[in-house]
C-alpha positions as CSV (number, residue, x, y, z in Angstrom):
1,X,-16.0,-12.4,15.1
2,X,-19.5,-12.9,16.5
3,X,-21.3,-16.1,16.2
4,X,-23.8,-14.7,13.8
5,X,-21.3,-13.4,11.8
6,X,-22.3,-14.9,7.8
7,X,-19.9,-16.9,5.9
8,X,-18.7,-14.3,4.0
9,X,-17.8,-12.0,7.0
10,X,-15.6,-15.1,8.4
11,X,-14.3,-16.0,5.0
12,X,-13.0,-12.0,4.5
13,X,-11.8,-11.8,8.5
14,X,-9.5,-14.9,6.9
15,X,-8.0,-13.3,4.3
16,X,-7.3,-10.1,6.3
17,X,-5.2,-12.2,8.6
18,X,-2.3,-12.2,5.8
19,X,-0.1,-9.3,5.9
20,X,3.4,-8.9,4.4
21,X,4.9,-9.8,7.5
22,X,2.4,-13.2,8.0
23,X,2.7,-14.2,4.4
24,X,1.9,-17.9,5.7
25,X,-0.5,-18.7,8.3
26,X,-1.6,-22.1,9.9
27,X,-5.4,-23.2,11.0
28,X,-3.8,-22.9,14.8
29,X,-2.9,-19.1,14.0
30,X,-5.9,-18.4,12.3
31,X,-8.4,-19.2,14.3
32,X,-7.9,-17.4,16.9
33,X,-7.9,-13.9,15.5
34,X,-10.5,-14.3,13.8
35,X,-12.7,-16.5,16.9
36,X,-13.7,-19.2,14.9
37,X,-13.4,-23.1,15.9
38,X,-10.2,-24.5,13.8
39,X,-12.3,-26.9,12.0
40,X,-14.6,-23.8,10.5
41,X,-11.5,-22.0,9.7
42,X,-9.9,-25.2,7.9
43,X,-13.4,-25.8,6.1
44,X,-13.2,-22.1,4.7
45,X,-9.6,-22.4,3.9
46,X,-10.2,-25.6,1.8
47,X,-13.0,-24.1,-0.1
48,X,-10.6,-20.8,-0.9
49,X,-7.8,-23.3,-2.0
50,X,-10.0,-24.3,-4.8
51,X,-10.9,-21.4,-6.0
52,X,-6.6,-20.6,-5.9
53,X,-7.5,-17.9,-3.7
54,X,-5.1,-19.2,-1.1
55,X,-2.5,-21.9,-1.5
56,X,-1.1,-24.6,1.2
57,X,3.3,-24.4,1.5
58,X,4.9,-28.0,2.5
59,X,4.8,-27.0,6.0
60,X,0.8,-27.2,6.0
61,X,0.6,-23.5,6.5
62,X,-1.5,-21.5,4.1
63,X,-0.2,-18.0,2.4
64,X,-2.6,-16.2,-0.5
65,X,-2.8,-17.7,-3.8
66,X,-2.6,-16.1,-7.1
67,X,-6.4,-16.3,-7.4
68,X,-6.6,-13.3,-5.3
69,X,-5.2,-11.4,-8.4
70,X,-7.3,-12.4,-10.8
71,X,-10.4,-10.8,-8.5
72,X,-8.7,-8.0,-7.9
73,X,-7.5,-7.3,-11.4
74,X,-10.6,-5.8,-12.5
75,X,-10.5,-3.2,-9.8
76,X,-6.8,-2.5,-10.6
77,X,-7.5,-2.4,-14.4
78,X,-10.2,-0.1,-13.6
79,X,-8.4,2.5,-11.4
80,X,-7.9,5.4,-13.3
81,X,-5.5,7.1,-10.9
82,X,-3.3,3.7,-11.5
83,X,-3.5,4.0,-14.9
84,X,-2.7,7.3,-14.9
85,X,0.4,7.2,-12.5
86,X,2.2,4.1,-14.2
87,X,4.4,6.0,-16.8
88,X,5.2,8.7,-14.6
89,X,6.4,6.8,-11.8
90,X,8.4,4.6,-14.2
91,X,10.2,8.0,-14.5
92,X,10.5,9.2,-11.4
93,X,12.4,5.7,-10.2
94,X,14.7,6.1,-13.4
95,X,15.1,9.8,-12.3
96,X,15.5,9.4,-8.6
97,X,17.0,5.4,-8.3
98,X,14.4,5.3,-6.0
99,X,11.4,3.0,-5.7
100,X,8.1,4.6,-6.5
101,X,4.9,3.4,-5.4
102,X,1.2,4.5,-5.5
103,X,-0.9,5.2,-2.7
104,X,-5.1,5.5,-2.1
105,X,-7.2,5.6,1.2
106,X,-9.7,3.1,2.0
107,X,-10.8,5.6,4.7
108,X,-8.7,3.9,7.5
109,X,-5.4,2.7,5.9
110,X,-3.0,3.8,3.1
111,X,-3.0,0.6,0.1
112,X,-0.2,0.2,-2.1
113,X,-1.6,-0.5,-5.7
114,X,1.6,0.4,-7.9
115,X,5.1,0.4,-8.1
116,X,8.4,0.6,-9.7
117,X,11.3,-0.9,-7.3
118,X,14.2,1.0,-7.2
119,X,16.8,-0.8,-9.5
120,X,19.6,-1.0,-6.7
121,X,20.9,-3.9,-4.9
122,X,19.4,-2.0,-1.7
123,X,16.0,-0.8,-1.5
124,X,12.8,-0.7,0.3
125,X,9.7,-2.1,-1.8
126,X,6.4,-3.5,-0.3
127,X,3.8,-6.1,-1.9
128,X,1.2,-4.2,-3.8
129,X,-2.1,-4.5,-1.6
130,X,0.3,-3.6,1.4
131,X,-2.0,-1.6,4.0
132,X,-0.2,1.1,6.4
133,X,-2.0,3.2,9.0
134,X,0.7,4.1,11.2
135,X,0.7,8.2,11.6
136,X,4.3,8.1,10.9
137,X,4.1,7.1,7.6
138,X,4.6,9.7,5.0
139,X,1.5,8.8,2.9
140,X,-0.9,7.9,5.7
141,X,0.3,11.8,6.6
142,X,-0.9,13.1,3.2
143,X,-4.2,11.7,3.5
144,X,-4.9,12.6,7.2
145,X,-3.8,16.2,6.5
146,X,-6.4,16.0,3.2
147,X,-9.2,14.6,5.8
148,X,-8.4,17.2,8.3
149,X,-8.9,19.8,5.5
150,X,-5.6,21.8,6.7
151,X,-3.0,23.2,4.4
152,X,0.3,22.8,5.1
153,X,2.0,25.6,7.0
154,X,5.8,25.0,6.5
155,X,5.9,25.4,3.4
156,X,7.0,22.0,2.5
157,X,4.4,20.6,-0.2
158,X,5.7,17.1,0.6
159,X,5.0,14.4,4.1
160,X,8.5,13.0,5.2
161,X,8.9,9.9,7.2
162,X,12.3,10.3,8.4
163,X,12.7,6.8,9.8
164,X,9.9,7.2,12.2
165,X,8.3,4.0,11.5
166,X,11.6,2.2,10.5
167,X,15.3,3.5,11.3
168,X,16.2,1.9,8.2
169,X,14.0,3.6,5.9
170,X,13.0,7.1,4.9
171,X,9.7,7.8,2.9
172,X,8.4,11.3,1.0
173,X,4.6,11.7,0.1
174,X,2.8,13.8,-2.3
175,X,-0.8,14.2,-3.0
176,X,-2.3,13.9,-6.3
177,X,-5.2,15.5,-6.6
178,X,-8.1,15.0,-8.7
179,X,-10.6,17.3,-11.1
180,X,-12.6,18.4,-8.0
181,X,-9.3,19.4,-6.2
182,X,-9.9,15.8,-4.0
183,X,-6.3,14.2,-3.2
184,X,-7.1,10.5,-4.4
185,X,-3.5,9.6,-4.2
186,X,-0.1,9.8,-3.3
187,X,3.0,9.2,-4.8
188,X,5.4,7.4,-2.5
189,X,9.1,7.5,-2.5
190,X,10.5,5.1,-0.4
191,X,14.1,5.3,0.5
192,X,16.7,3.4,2.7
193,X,17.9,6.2,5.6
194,X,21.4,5.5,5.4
195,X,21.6,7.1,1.2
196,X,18.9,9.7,2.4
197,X,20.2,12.9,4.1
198,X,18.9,15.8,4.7
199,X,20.1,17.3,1.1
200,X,19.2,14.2,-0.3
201,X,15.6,14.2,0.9
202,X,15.0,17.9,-0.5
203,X,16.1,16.6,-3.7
204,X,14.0,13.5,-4.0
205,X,10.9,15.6,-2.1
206,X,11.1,17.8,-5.6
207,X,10.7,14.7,-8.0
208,X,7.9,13.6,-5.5
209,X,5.6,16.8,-5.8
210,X,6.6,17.4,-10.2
211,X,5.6,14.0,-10.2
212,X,2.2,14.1,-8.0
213,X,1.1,17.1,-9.9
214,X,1.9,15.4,-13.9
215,X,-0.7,12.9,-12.1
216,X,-2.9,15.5,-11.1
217,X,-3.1,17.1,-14.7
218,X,-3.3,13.2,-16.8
219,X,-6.6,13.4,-14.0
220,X,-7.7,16.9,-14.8
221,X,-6.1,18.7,-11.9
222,X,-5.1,22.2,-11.9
């Protein structure tokens, strides 16, 4: 971060700093990925701890506070394609066992901003606001194909992770398109590998797509 970067700049480069796997963070952690002095960083913190927008654990570390939601929950309120997905992904985890989520593009990285866990004692969730942009992942693949404007040619109308980015887990992306033909979404299954062969991933590819395109029609897709 440069020195003339404004308050708000440093305060934002903070809260990027917390990812589902560095939920909590200390002022000796922060600073330095972000290139501020630890007593800036501590200052900014303090002021976001009012406002709930982060919270300090016992340890002294900070991890994000429920504040955060109540910003955001306009923006999710307002997402149509969120509102639009809910009920059918509730039905495509009671179809499939499976936990669905909802994908969008920020241009750069795949956000989750929905989903229904899978209601078995093993599964593979994230934390909504979860950002992927590995090339592996199955719904980063749906939206890099819809950028690149090419069609897919193996006539698979699905994006399979097939443990690429984790041996543990297996994930199957659809697009969901919107009135202008845009994919705005996908739906996400996310599966562990060791219930997920090859049969299996045909099967749950099938739910994926009928249930990207009820999406695409409650958004006025063809």
């Amino acid at each position: 971060m440069s020195r003339g970067a404004s308050v708000i700049e440093n305060t934002v480069s903070i809260l990027r700093c917390f990812a589902p796997d560095r939920q909590e963070l200390g002022v000796t952690e922060i600073a330095p990925r972000v290139g501020l002095h630890k007593s800036t960083v501590s200052r900014i913190l303090a002021s976001l701890e009012q406002e709930g927008i982060v919270e300090q654990v016992p340890s002294k570390r900070y991890r994000l506070g429920l504040g955060i939601i109540a910003i955001a929950g306009p923006l999710l309120a307002d997402l149509d394609v969120r509102r639009a997905a809910y009920p059918t992904l509730q039905a495509l985890t009671r179809a499939t066992a499976e936990t669905s989520a909802l994908m969008v593009w920020n241009g750069a990285e795949a956000i989750t901003v929905e989903q229904i866990p899978s209601p078995q004692p093993v599964k593979h969730t994230s934390i909504l606001g979860s950002r992927y942009r590995t090339e592996g992942s199955a719904s980063v693949k749906v939206f890099l194909e819809a950028e690149d404007g090419e069609g897919r040619t193996d006539g698979v109308a699905y994006a399979l992770n097939d443990a690429e980015t984790s041996p543990n887990e297996v994930g199957i992306a659809a697009p969901v398109r919107d009135h202008r033909g845009e994919v705005v979404a996908a739906v996400l299954i996310a599966a562990p590998k060791f219930r997920t062969d090859a049969e299996r991933v045909v099967e749950l590819g099938e739910h994926c797509v009928q249930a990207a395109r009820r999406i695409s029609q409650r958004l006025g897709g063809r």
